[in-house]
N, C-alpha and C positions, 0 to 999 in steps of 0.2 A: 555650888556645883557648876562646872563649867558648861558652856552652849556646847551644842554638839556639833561636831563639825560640816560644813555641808559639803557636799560633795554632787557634781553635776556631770552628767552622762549624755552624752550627744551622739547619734545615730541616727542619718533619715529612712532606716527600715524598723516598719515597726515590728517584724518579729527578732530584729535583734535586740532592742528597747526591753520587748517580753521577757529575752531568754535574758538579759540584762539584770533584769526588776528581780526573776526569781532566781540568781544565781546568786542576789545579794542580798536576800532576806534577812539574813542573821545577822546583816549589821545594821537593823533597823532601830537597833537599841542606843547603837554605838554613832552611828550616821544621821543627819538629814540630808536625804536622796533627795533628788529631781533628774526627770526624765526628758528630754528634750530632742524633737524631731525633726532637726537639721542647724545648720550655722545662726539661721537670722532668728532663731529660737532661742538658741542659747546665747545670742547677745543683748534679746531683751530680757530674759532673764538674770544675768549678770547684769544689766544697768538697774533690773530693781532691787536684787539684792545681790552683790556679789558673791560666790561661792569659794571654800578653802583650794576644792580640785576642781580642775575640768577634765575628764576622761574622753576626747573625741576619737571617733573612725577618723580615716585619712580618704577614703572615697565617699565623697559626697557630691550631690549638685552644689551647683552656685556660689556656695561658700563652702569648698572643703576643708580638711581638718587640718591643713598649712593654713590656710589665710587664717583660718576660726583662730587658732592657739596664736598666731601673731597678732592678730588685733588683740586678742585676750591681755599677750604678752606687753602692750603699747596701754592699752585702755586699764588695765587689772594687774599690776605686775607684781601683787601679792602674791595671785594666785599658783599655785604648782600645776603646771601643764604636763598632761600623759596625752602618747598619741598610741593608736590602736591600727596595727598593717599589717596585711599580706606580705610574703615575702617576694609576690611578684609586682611589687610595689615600690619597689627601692629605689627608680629614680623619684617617684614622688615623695618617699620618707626623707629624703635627702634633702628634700625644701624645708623641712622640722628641726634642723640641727640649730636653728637656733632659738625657734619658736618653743619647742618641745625640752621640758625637762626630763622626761622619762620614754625609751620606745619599746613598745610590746608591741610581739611580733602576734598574729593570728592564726590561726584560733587560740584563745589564752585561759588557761583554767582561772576560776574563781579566787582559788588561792592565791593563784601570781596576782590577780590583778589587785584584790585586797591589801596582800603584801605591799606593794606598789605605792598605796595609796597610803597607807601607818604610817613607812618608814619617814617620807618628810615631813607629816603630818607631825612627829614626833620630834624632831628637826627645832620643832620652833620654841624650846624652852631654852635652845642656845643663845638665841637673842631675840631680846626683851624691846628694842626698839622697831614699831614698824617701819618705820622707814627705812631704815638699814634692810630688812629684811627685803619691804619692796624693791629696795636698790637691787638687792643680791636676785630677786626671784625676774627683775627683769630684764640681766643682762643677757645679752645674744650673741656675747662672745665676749672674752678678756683680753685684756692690751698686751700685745708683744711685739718684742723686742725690733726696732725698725730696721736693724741689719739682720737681724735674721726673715725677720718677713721677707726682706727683698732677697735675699740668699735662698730662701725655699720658695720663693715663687720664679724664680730664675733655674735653681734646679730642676721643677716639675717642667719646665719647658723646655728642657735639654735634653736632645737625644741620647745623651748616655746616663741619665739619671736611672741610678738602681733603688732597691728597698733599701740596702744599709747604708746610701748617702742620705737619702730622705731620714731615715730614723737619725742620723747621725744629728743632720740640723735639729728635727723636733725633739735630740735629747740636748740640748744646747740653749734649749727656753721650757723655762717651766709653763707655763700657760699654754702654750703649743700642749705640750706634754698633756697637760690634764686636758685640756680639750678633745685630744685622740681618743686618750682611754675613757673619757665618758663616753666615745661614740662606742669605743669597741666591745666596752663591757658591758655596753644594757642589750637585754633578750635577743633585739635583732639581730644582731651583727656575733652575740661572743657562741664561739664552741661550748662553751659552758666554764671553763676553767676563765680565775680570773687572771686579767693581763696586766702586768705591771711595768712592762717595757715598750719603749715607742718599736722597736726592730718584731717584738710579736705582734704590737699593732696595726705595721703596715702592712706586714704581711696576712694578715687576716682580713684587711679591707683589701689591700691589692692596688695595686700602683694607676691602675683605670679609676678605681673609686675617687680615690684621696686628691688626681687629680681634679676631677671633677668637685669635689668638697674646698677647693685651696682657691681655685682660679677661676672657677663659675657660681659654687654657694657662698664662698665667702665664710668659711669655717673659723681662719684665723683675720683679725684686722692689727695695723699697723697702730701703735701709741703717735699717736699725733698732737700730745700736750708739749708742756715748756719744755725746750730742749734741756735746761738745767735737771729736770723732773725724772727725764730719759735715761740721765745717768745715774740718777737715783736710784731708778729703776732696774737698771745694769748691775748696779751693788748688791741688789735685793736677790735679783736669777741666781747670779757667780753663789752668794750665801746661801741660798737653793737646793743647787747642783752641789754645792762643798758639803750640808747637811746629810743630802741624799748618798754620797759616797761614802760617807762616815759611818751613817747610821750601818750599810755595807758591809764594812768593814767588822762593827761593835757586832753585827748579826752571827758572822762568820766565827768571832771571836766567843759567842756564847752556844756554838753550834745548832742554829737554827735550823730549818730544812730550809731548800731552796724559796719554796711559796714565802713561808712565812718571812725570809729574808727578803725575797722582789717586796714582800708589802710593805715591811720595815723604808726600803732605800726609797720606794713610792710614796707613804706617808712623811717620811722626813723631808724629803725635797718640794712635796706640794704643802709642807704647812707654812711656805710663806705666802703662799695665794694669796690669801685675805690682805696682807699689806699692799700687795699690787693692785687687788681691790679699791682699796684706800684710797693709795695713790691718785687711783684714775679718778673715783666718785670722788672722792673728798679732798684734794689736795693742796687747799690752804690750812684746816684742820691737821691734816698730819702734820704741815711744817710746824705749825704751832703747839702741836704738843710732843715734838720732842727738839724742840730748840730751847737747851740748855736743860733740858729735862733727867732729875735724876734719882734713882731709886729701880727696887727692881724690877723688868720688863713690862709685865701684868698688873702691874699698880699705875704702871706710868700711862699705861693704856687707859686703862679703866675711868682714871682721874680723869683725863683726858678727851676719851671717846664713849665712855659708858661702855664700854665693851673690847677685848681683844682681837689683834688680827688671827687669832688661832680659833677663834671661836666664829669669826667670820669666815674663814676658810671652812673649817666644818661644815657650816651650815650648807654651804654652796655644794659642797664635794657630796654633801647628804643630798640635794634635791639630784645631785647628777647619777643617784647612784651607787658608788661606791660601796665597799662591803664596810659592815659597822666597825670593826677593827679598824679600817684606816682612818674612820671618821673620829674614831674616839682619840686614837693616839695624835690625829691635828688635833681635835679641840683643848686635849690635853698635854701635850709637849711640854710647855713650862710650867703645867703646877699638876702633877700627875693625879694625886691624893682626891682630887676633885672629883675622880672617874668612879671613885667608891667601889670599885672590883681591880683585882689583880690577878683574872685569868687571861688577859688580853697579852698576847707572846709580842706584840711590836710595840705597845706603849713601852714600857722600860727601856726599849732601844733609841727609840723619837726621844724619849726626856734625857736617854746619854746623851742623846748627839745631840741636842738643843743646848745642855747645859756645859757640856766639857768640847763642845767645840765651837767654830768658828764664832765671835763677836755679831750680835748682830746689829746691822750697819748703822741702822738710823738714831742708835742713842748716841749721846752725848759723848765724849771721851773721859768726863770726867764721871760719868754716871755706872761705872761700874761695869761687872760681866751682865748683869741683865737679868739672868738666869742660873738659880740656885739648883744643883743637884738632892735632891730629896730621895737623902738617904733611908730614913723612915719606909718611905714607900719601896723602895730597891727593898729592904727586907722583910715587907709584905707580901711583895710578887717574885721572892726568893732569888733574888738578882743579885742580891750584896755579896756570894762567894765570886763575881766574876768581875766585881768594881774593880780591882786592882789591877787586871790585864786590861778592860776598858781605859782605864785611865792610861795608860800605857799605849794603846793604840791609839787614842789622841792626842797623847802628846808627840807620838812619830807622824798624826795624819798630816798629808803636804800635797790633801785634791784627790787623790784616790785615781781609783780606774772611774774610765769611762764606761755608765752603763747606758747603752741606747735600747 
């Protein structure tokens, strides 16, 4: 039987603790709670035993629930950090964007915050290595692209910067990208509908916020590793962005509806995250397993790193978030069958476009496409009448439209 997860709540009012303890009774079977009343509480608590969540308020004395979830996020970076705000709080939530993986807005039903608390919790059967995991649970931003950082932090400070030049850059890097829409799609910030374009994202943050997020929090940072690594890196976005217009395209092609397609072109384009991941945390190990490496993608990984970059990106895109459709179709892109359901409308789209398009960059030349079409599974999830125009719109694809 597995330990139970624990889970730690921080509030310096004790009757929000109270309404806390009894809005969460039922999960006293599924949980080990603890109640903690205030920051320098819950950091001696986490040093004697560290906890799975921390759920903090964001108005506190002394040590509020920015600084709590950043030391958390330095000292603890296993742990899954949730922050808890008012919505007349938002310059202070805005110091969380990197400390905090999850933002609930207040007052918050039981249910949300529950929910909140499963979903990453559940997260972690994608990967088996802690360390990996802590790597992923303590980054506070992902590496992008050093001409476009200096291109969007040069925009935001030009008098004629609009939304559609700003979205234009953040659709031009993936990590920019998914950094946005984690902000925009957790409780605080979304209308409720999810967003899968940077041009719906600025526009719902709004051109005052996102400056403030670029050029005072520090939302996105610049890759500052081996220049050689940079253009590594460059290959990996371009393969990205090429996925995400494909998948696009194969959506349109199998008549999706609009949502289910932005998820489609959203899911394909951010499941090369996890190799930028890589790159950054690990980037003698990548060179080394795929220099002269060859066989298919997932194996070469595996052998390799004990785990794929699609399964890395997952994880991350889970703690940020995301709806479980886009997390399944990352973690499952190159070997769909693994997902064991075929009611999910974007994976078949992610495994077309993973397998019938673009090469991806970092195998070998002589290692093959990388990535097998599993046709099996296309006539599980009732795909297999539309294989034949798919293949056909990849083999015309030449980059697609731009979607921002």
């Amino acid at each position: 039987m597995e330990p139970k997860a624990r889970i730690l709540f921080v509030d310096d009012e004790p009757r929000m603790l109270t309404a806390l303890r009894r809005s969460m009774l039922d999960m006293d079977d599924e949980w080990e709670m603890v109640f903690c009343d205030g920051g320098a509480a819950a950091l001696d608590e986490m040093a004697r035993q560290p906890a799975d969540v921390v759920v903090s308020d964001m108005r506190m004395p002394s040590i509020d629930g920015a600084r709590l979830l950043d030391e958390i996020r330095t000292r603890f970076p296993a742990a899954v950090r949730v922050i808890l705000s008012g919505f007349a709080e938002t310059d202070s939530v805005l110091r969380t964007v990197g400390p905090a993986h999850v933002y609930l807005s207040k007052p918050c039903a039981a249910e949300t915050l529950i929910e909140a608390i499963r979903r990453p919790l559940s997260l972690r059967h994608l990967l088996v290595d802690p360390v990996l995991w802590a790597t992923i649970g303590g980054l506070s931003s992902l590496p992008s692209l050093p001409r476009v950082f200096v291109e969007i932090r040069n925009e935001l400070r030009s008098p004629n910067a609009s939304v559609a030049s700003i979205a234009a850059l953040l659709s031009a890097d993936v990590t920019m990208k998914a950094e946005i829409l984690k902000l925009t799609n957790s409780s605080f910030f979304s209308l409720g509908a999810k967003v899968s374009t940077a041009l719906q994202a600025v526009r719902i943050l709004g051109m005052e916020t996102l400056q403030t997020l670029v050029l005072e929090v520090g939302l996105f940072r610049q890759f500052a590793g081996d220049p050689a690594l940079a253009a590594v890196l460059e290959s990996v976005n371009r393969y990205g962005l090429s996925l995400g217009h494909l998948a696009g395209q194969l959506a349109k092609a199998a008549d999706l509806d609009e949502e289910a397609a932005g998820a489609a072109r959203c899911a394909a384009m951010l499941s090369v995250v996890g190799v930028l991941i890589l790159l950054d945390s690990r980037p003698d190990r990548m060179r080394a397993v795929f220099t002269g490496a060859a066989g298919p993608l997932a194996t070469v990984e595996r052998d390799g790193l004990g785990t794929t970059h699609h399964l890395v990106g997952a994880g991350l895109l889970g703690l940020w978030g995301f709806s479980d459709d886009v997390v399944e179709a990352v973690a499952y892109a190159a070997e769909p069958a693994l997902a064991r359901r075929w009611d999910n409308p974007i994976l078949p789209v992610v495994h077309a476009a993973t397998a019938l398009g673009p090469r991806f960059p970092l195998l070998a030349p002589a290692a093959g496409d990388g990535v097998a079409l599993d046709t099996a599974f296309m006539i599980e999830a009732r795909r297999d009448g539309v294989l034949k125009r798919w293949r056909q719109v990849a083999e015309n694809f030449a980059g697609g439209e731009r979607d921002v």
